[in-house]
C-alpha positions as CSV (number, residue, x, y, z in Angstrom):
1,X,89.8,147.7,-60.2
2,X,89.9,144.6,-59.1
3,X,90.5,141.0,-61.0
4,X,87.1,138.9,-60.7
5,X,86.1,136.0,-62.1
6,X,82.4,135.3,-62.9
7,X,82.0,131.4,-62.0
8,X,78.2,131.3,-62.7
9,X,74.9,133.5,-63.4
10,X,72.1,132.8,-61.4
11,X,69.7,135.3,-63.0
12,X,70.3,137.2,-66.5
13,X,67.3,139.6,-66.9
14,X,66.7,142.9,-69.1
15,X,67.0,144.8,-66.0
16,X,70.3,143.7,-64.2
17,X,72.1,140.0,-63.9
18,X,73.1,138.2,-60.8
19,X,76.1,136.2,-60.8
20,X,78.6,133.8,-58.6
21,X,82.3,134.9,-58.9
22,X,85.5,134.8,-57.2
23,X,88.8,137.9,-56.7
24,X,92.0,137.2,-57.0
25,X,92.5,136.0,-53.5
26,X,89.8,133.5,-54.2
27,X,87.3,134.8,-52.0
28,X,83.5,134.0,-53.2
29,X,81.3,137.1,-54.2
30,X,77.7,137.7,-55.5
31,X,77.9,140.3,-58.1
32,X,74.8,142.5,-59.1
33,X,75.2,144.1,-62.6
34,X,73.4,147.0,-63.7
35,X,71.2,146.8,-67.0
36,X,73.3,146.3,-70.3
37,X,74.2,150.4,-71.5
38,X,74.2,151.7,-67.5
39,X,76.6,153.7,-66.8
40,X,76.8,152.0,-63.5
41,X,80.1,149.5,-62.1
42,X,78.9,145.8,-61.1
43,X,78.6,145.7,-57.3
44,X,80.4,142.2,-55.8
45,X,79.5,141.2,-52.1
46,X,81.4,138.6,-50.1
47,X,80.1,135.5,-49.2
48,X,81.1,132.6,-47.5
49,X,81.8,128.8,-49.5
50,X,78.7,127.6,-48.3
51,X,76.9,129.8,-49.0
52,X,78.2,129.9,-52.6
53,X,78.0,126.1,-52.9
54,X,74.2,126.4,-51.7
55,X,73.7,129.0,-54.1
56,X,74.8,126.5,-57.2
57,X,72.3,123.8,-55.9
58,X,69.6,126.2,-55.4
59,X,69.6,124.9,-51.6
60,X,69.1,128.9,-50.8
61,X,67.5,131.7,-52.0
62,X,69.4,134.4,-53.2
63,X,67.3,137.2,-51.1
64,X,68.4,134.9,-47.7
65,X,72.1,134.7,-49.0
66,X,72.3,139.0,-49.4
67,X,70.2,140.0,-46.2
68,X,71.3,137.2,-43.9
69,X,74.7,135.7,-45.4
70,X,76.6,138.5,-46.5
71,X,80.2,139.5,-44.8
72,X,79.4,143.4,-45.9
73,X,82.6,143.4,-47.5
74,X,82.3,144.8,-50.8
75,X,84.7,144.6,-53.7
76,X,84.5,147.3,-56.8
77,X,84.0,145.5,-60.0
């Protein structure tokens, strides 16, 4: 398991929450939690600073930022 630190949520619904965060190394992630009581880890996704910066001004969607934006790399919660 891997340090991460949530820096902001973008969306905090009954069936999962979306968040900004950062590892250890600093690197900027999107993290996708599963429902409150799943069983299932968070899921974190690299992105890029601008990305993350557009994220926090709402400048880009989050769909565009996970199918078109994404480095692949992802980091176990």
């Amino acid at each position: 398991m891997h340090p991460i630190t949530i820096r902001e949520t973008l969306l905090n619904r009954d069936d999962g929450a979306l968040v900004l965060a950062s590892d250890a190394q600093e690197r900027p992630l999107v993290g996708v939690s599963p429902p409150t009581g799943d069983a299932e880890s968070p899921a974190f996704v690299q992105i890029d600073r601008v990305t993350m910066l557009e994220l926090e001004r709402g400048v880009v969607d989050i769909h565009t930022a996970l199918t078109e934006r994404c480095s692949g790399v992802v980091v176990p919660g």
